[in-house]
KOLMI-330736 format. One record per residue (C-alpha): x negated, y, z; residue in one letter. Coordinates in Angstrom, 2 decimals. Layout:
N
<<X,Y,Z>,a>
...
***
This chain:
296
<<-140.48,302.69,50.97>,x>
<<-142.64,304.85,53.14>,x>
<<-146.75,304.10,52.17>,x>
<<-148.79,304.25,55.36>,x>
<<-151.40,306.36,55.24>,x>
<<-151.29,310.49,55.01>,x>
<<-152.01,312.34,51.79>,x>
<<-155.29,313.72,51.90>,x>
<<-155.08,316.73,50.85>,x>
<<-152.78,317.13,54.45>,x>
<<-154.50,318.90,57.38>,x>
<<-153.11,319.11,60.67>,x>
<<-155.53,322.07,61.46>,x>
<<-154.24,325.06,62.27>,x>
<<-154.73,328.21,64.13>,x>
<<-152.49,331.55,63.36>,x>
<<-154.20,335.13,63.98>,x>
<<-151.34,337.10,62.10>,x>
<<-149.05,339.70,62.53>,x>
<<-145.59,340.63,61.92>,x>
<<-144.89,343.97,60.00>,x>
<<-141.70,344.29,61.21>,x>
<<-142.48,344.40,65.19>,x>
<<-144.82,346.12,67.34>,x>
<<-146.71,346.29,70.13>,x>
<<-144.69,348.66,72.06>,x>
<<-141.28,346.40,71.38>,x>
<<-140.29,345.00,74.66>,x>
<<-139.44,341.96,72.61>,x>
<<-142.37,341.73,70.61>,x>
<<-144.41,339.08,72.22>,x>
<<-141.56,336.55,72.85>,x>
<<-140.71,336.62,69.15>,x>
<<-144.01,336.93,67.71>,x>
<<-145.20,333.79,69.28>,x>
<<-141.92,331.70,68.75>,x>
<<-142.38,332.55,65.10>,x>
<<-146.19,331.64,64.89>,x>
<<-145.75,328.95,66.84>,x>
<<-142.96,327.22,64.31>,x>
<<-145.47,328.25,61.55>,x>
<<-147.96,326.09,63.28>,x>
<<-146.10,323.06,64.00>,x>
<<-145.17,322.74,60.61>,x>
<<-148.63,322.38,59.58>,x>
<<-148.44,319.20,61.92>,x>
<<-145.72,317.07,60.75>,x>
<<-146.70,316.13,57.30>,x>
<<-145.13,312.52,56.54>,x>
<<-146.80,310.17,54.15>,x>
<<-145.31,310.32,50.31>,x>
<<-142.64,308.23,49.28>,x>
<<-143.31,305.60,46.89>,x>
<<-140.24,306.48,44.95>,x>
<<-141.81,310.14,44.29>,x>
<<-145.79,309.96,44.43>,x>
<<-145.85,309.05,40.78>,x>
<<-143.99,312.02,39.62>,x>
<<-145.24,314.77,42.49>,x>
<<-147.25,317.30,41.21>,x>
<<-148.41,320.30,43.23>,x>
<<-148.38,323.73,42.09>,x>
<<-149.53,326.89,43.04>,x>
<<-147.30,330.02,43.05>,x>
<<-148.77,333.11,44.00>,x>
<<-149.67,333.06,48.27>,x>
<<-147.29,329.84,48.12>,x>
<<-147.07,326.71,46.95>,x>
<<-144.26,323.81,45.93>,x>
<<-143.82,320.40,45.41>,x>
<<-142.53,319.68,41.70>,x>
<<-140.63,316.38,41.32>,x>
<<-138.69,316.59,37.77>,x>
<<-139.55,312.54,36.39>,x>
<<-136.92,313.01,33.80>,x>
<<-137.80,316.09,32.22>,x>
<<-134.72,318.27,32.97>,x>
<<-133.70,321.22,32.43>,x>
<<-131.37,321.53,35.73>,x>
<<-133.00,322.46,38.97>,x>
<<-132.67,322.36,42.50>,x>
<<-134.68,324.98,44.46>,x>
<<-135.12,323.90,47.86>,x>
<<-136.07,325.99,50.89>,x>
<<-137.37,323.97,53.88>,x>
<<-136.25,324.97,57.85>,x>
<<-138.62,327.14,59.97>,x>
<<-140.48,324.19,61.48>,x>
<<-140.89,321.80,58.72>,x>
<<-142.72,321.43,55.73>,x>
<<-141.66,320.13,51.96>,x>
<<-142.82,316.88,53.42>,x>
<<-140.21,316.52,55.37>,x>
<<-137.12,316.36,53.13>,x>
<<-138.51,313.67,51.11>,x>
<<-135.41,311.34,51.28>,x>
<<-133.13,314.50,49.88>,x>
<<-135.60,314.94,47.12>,x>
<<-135.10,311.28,46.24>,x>
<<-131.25,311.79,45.98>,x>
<<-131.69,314.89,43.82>,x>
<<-133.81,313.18,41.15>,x>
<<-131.15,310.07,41.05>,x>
<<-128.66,312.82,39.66>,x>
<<-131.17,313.59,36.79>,x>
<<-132.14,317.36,38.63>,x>
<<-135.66,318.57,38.88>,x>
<<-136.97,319.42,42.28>,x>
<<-138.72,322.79,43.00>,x>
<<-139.62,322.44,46.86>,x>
<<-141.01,325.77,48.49>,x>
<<-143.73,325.71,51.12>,x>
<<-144.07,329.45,52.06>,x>
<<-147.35,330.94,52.84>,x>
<<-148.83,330.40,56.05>,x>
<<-147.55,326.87,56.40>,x>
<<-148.28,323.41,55.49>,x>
<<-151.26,323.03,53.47>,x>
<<-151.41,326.58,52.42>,x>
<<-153.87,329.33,53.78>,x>
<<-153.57,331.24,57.08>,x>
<<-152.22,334.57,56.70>,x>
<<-149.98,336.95,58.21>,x>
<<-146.32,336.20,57.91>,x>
<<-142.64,338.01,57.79>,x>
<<-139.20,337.48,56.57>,x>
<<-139.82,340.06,53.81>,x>
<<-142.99,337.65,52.48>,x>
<<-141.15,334.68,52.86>,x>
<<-138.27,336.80,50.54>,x>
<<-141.31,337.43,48.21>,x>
<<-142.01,333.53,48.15>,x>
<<-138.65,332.96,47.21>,x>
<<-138.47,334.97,44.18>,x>
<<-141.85,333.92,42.98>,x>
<<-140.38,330.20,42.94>,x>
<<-137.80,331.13,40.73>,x>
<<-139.65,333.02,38.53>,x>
<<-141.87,330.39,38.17>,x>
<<-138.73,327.99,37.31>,x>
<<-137.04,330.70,34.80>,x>
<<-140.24,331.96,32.95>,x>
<<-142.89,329.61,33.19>,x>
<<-140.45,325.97,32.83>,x>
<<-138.21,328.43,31.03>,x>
<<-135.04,327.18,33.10>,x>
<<-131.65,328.64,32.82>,x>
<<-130.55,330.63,36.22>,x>
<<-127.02,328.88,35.49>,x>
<<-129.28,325.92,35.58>,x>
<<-130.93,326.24,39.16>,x>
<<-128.81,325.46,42.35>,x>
<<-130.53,327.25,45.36>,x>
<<-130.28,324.40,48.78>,x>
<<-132.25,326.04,52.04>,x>
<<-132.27,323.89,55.64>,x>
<<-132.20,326.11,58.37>,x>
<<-134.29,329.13,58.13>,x>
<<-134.05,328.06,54.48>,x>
<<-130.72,328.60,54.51>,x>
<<-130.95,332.02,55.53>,x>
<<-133.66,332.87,52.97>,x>
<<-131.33,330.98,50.56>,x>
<<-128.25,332.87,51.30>,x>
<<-130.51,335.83,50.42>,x>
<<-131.58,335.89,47.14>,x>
<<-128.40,334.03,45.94>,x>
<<-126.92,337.51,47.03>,x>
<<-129.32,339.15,44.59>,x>
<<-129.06,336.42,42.04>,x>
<<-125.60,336.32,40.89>,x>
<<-126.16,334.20,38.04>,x>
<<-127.55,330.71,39.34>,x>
<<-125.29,327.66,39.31>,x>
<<-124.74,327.82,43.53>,x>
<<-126.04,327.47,46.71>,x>
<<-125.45,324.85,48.91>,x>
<<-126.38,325.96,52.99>,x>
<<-127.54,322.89,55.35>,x>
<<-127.42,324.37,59.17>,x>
<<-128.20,327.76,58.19>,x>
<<-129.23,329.70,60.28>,x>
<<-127.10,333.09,60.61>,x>
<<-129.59,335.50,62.60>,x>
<<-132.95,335.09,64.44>,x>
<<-130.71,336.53,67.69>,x>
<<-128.30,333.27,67.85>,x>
<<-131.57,331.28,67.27>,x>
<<-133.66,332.82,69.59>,x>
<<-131.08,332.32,72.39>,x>
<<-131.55,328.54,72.16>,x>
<<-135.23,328.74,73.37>,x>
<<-135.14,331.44,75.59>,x>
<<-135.46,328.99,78.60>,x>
<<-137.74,326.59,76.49>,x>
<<-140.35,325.07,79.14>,x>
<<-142.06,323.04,76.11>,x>
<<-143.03,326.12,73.92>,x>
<<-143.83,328.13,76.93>,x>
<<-142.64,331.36,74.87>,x>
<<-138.87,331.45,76.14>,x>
<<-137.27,335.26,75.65>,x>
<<-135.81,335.94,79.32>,x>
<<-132.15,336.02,79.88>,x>
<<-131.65,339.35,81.16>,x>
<<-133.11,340.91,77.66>,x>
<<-131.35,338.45,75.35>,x>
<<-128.29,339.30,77.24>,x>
<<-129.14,343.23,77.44>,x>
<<-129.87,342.81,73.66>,x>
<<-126.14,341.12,72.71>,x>
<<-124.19,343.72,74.59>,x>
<<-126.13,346.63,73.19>,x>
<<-125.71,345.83,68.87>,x>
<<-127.85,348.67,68.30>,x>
<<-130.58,347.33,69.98>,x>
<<-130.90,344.28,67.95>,x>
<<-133.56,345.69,65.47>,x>
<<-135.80,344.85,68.47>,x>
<<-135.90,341.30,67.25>,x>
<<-137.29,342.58,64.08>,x>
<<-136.99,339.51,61.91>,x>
<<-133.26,339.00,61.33>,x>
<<-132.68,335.76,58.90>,x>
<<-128.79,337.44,59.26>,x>
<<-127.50,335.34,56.56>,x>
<<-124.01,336.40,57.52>,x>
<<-124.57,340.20,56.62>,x>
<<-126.30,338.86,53.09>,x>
<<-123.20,336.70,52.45>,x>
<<-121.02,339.99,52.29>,x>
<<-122.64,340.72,49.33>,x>
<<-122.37,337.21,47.63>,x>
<<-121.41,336.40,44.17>,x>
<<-122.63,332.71,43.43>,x>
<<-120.38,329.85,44.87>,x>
<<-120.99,328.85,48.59>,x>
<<-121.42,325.11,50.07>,x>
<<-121.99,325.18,53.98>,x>
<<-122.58,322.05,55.51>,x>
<<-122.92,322.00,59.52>,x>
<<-122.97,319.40,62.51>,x>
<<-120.64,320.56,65.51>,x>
<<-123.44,319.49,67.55>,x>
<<-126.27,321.21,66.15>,x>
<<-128.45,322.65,69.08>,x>
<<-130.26,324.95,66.95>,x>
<<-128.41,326.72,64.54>,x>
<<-124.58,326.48,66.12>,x>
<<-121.01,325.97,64.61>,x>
<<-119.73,329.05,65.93>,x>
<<-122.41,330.83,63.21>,x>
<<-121.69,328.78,60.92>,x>
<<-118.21,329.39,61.09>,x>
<<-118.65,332.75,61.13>,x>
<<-120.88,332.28,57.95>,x>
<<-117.89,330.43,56.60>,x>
<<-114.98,333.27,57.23>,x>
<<-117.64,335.60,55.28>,x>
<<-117.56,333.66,51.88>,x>
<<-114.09,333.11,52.46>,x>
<<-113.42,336.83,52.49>,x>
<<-115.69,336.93,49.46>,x>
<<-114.15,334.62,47.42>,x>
<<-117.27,332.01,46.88>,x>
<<-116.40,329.51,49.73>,x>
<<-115.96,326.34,47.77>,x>
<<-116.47,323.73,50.57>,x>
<<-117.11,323.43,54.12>,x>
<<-118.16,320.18,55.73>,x>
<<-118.27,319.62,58.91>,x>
<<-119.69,316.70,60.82>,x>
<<-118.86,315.92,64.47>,x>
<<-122.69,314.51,65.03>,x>
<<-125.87,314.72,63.43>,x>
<<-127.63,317.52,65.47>,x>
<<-130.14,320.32,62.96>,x>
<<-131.98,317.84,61.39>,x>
<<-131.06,316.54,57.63>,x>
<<-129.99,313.09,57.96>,x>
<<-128.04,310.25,55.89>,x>
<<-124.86,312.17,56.18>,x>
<<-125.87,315.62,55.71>,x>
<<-128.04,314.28,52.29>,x>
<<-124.84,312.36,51.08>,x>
<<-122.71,315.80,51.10>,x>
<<-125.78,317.06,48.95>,x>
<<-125.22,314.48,46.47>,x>
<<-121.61,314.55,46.43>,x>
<<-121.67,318.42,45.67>,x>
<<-124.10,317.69,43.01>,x>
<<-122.46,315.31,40.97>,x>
<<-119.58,318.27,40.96>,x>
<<-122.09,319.56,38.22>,x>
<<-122.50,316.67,36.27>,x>
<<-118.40,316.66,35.20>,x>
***
């Protein structure tokens, strides 16, 4: 059950003034990406959904470094799930998979990177999002002094490519499970090139200049390639996609797929013929069902 009014520690205002390290002013590209990725920043800070009943009890807040994370862990465990929320959305959002997780027993670790949500304004990249990342888990491993064979890594979106890599650097957690990840900011970028509604939409002729022209892909600055970090994977790979996903497509993803094959650490791939980018019923039920593969 869904309580109707808004936590209150929940602002919806927000205003971005950073920069990106990785482009510059003099990149021909610069502009278009720069404002799609401030501009996702921003509207996560505007979809906060009230708390469930089933977690408020047990939600505690906590600060990690520039970040911050929702802790849900009512039964004390000592196995966690470290979640990393899509490039739009907030740990608010994912509420209902949360509730799943804690059925199976599993502490929740929920990242909300810096710059978004409730957290301060500041500039933001791929490489401080990385940062975020680590600092999660090293709040998991030495502060709640949890196992790394004890912490399964589960990223949405641009989660999943921030997921995809640090389980290439962290060979020793329990797995990482990959919900419409997203494989590069290129394929991404291509969906809102024409966008009307965000009034930032990357032209056709460069995004098509770009694609034929690999070198010149740097230009884009922040990659999210999650296919190049699964060459270097170790940890065992779920991938869960919708064929219809507008965002992040099945042609990535099954290019994503083919990688951990090659690698050895594909252990499922589940495909749904609906369901779009967005984690619904379906998508949250493969979750669990990979889960309770830990609990035999």
């Amino acid at each position: 059950m869904i309580i109707n009014s808004i936590n209150s520690n929940y602002s919806n205002n927000t205003s971005y003034k950073g920069g990106l390290k990785s482009l510059n002013v003099v990149n021909p590209i610069f502009r278009y990406t720069k404002k799609y990725f401030y501009k996702m920043a921003e509207v996560s800070g505007q979809r906060f959904e009230p708390i469930s009943d089933t977690i408020a009890s047990d939600l505690k807040t906590v600060q990690i470094d520039k970040a911050s994370a929702w802790k849900i862990n009512p039964d004390n465990s000592n196995k966690y799930v470290l979640f990393l929320h899509g490039i739009s959305q907030n740990v608010s959002n994912y509420q209902r998979l949360y509730e799943t997780i804690i059925k199976k027993g599993m502490g929740v670790l929920a990242l909300e990177y810096r710059g978004y949500g409730t957290n301060k304004q500041t500039k933001i990249s791929e490489e401080k999002f990385q940062k975020d990342v680590q600092s999660a888990y090293d709040y998991l491993t030495k502060q709640e002094n949890i196992k790394p064979e004890d912490i399964i890594v589960v990223g949405h979106s641009m989660g999943g490519a921030l997921a995809a890599d640090f389980a290439s650097k962290h060979k020793d957690i329990k797995s990482l499970i990959l919900i419409s990840p997203l494989t590069s900011l290129l394929r991404l970028s291509k969906k809102f090139m024409l966008n009307k509604m965000l009034g930032i939409g990357i032209p056709e002729k460069i995004q098509n200049f770009t694609e034929r022209f690999k070198f010149l892909q740097f230009l884009f600055g922040l990659n999210f390639n999650s296919i190049n970090k699964m060459k270097k994977m170790k940890v065992p790979t779920y991938v869960i996609q919708s064929k219809n996903d507008p965002v992040t497509t099945l042609n990535g993803s099954r290019k994503l797929v083919k990688t951990a094959k090659s690698r050895g650490v594909l252990q499922e791939f589940i495909l749904f013929p609906q369901g779009g980018h967005k984690v619904d019923w379906q998508k949250i039920e493969a979750v669990s069902r990979i889960l309770d593969k830990f609990k035999q």
